[in-house]
MIVORO-589583 format. One record per atom (N, C-alpha, C, O, CB): residue in three letters; x, y, z. Coordinates in steps of 0.2 Angstrom, whole numbers, plus 2048, in hexadecimal, padded with zeros to 3 digits. Each point is the difference from the previous one (the first is absolute). Glycine has a CB too. Layout:
% MIVORO-589583
ALAXYZ
...
END
This chain:
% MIVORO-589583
UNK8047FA800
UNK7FC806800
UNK804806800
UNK806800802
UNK7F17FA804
UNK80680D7F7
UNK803806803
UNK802800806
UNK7FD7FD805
UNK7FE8077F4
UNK80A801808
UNK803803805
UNK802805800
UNK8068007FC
UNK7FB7F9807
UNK7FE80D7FF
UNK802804802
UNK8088047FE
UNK8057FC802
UNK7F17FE807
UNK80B8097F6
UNK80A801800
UNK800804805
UNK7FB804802
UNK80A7FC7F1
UNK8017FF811
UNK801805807
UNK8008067FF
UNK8018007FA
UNK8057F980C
UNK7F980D7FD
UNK7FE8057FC
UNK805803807
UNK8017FE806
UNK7F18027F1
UNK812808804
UNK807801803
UNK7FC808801
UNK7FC8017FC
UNK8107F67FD
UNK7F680D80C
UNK7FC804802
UNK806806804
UNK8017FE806
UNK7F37F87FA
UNK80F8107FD
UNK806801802
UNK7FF808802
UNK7FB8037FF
UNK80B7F37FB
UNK7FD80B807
UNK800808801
UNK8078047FE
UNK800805802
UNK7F87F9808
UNK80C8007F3
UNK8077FF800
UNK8017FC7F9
UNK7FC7FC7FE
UNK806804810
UNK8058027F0
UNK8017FB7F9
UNK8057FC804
UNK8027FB7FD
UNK7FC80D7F7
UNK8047F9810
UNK8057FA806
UNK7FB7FC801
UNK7FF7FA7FE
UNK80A80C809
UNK7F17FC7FE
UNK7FB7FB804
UNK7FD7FD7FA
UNK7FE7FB802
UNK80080A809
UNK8017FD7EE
UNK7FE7FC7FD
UNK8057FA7FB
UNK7FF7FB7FE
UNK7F8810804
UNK80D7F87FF
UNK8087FB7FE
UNK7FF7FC804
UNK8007FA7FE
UNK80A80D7FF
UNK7F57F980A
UNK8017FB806
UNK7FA7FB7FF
UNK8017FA801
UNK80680F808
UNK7F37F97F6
UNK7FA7FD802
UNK7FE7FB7FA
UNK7FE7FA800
UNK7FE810808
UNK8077FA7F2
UNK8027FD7F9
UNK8057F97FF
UNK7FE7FC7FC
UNK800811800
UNK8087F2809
UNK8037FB801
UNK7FE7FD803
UNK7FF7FA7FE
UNK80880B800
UNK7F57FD80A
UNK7FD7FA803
UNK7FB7FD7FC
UNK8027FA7FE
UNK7FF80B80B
UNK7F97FE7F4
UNK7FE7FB7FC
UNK8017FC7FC
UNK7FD7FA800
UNK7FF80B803
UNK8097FD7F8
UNK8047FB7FC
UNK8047F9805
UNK8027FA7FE
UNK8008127F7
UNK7FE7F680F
UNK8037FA805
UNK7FB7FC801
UNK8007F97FF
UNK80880C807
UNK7F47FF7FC
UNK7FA7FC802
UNK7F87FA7FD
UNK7FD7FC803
UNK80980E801
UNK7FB7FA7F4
UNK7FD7FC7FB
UNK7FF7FA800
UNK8057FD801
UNK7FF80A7FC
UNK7F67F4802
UNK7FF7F9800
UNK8027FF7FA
UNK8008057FD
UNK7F87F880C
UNK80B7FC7F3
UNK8007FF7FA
UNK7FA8017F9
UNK7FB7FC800
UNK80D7FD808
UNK7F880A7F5
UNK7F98017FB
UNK8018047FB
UNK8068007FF
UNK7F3800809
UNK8048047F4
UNK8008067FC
UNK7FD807803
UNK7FA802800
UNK8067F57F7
UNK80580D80B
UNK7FD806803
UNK7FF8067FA
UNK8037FF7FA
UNK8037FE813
UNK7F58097F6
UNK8008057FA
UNK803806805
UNK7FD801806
UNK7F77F97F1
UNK81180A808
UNK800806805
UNK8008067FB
UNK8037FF7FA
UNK8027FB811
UNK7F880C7F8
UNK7FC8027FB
UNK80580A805
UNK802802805
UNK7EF7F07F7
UNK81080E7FF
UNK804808803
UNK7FD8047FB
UNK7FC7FF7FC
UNK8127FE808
UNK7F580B7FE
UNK7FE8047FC
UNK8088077FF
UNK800806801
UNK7F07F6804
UNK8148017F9
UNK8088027FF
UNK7FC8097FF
UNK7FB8027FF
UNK80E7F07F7
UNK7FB81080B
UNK8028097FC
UNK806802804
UNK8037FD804
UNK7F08097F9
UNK80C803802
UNK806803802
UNK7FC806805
UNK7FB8027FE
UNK80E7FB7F6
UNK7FA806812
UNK7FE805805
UNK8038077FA
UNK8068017FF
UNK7FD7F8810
UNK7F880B7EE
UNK7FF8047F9
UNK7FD803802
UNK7FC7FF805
UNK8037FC7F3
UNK80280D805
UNK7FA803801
UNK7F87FF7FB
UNK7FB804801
UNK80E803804
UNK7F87F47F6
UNK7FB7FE7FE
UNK7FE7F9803
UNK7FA7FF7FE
UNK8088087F9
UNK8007F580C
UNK7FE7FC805
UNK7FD800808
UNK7FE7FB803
UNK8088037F5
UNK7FC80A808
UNK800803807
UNK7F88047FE
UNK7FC803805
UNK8147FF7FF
UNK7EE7FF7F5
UNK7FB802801
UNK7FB7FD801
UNK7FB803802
UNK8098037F9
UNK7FC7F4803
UNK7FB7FA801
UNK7FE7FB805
UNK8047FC802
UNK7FE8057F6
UNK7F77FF80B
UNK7FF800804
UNK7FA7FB800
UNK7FB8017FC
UNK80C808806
UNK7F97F2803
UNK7FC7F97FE
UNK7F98007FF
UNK7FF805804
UNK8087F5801
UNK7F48057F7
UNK7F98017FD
UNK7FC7FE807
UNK7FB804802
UNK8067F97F0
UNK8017FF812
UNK7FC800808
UNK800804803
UNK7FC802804
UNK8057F77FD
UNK80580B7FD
UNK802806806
UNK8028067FD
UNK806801802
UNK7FE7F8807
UNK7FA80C7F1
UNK7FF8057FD
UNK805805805
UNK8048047FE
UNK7F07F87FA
UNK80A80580D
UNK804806804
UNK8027FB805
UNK7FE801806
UNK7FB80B7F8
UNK80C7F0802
UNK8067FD804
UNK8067FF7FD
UNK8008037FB
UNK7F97F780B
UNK80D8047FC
UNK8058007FF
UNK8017FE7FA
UNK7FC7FD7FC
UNK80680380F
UNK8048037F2
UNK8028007F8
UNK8027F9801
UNK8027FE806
UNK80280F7F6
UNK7FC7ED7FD
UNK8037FA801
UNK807801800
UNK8027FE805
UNK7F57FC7F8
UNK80D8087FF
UNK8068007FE
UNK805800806
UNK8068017FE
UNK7F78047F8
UNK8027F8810
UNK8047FD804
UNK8007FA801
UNK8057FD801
UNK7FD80A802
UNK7F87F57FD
UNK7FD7FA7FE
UNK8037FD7FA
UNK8037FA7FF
UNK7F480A806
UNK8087FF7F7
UNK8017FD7F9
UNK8097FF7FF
UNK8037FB7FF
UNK7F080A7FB
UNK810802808
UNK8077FF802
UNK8047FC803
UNK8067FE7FE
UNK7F680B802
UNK8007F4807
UNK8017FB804
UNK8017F77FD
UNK8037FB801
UNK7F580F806
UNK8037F87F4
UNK8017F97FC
UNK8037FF7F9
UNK8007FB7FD
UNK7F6804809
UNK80D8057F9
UNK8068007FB
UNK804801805
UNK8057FC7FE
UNK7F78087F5
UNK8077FD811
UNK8067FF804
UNK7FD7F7804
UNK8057FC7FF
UNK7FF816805
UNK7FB7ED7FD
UNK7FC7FA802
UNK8007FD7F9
UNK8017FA802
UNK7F8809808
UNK8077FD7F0
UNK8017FB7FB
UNK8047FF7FD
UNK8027FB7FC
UNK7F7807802
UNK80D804805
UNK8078007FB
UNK806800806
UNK8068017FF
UNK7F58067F5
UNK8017F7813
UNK8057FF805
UNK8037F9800
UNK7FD7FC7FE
UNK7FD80D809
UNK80D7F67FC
UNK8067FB800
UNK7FC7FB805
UNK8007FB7FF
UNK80E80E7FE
UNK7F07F8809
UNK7FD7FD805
UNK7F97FD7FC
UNK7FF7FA801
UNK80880F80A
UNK7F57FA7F3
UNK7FA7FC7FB
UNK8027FC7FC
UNK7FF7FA802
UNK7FB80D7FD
UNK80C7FB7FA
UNK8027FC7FD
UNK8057F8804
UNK8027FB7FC
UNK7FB8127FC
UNK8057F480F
UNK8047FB802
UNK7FB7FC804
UNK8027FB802
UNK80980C7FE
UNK7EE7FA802
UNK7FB7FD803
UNK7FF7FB7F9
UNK8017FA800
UNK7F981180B
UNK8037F97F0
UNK7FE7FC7FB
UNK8067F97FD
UNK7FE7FA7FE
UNK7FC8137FF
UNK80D7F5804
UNK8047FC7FD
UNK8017F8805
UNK8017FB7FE
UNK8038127FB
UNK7FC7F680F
UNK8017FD805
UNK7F97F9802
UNK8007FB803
UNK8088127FF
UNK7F77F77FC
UNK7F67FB800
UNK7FF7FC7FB
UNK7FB7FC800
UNK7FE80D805
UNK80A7F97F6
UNK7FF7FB7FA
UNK7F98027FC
UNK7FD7FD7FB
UNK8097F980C
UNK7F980F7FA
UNK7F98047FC
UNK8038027F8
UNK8058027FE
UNK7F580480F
UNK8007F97F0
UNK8018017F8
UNK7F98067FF
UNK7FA800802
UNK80B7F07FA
UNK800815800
UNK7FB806800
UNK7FE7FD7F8
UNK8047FE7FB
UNK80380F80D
UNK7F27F47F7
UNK7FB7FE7F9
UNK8008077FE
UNK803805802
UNK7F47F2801
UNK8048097F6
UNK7FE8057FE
UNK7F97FD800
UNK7FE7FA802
UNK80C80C7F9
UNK7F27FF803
UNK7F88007FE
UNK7FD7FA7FA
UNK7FA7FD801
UNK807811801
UNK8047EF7F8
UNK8007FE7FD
UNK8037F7804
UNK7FC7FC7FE
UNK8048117F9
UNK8027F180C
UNK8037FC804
UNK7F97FE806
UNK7FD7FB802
UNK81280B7FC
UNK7F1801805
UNK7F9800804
UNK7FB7FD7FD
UNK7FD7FC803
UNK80680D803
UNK7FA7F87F6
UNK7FA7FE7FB
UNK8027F97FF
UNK7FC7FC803
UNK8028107F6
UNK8067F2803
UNK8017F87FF
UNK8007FD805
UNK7FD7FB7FF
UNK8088057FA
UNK7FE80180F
UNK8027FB806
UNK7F7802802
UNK7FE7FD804
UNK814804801
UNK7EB8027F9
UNK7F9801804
UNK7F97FA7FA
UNK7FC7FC803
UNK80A816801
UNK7FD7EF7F6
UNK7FC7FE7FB
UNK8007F7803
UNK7FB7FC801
UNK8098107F4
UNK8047F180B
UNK8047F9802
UNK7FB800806
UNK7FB7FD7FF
UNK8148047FD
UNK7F2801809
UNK7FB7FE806
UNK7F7801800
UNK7FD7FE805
UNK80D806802
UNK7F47FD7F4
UNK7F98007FF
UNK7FD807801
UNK7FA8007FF
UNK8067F4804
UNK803812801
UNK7FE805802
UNK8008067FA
UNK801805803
UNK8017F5809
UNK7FE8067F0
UNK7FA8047FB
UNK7FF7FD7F9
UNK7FC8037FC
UNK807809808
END
């Protein structure tokens, strides 16, 4: 059945580096999807601001957070260390199709 992927929740592009390694430790064996939103701290990133919350905080340290988290030496050594294999969308579709789920 589905499950859930642990969901990384940070305030910090460190605490999210850190909470991002725990879970890759943590992982059971399967096909996971994790799902980020990469950019850069911009002032056209700094102008935008999430459709739930029109007058709260700009995302562009969020999204900042997670390209330092995608392209950090400690992510990429969790990945290599664990034995995890990064897919693409095209990979994901077939291992999904192979198990009967779409």
């Amino acid at each position: 059945g589905d499950q859930d992927t642990p969901r990384v929740r940070a305030t910090t592009a460190e605490e999210q580096i850190r909470s991002t390694v725990q879970m890759l430790r943590e992982l059971p064996p399967g096909l996971w999807l994790q799902v980020t939103h990469p950019g850069l701290d911009v002032p056209e990133m700094q102008a935008m601001r999430p459709a739930w919350d029109p007058d709260g905080d700009s995302i562009a340290k969020a999204r900042a957070a997670d390209t330092a988290t995608l392209t950090s030496a400690e992510v990429a050594a969790a990945i290599h260390e664990n034995n995890l294999e990064l897919v693409g969308y095209r990979d994901l579709r077939d291992r999904m199709r192979e198990a009967g789920e779409l």
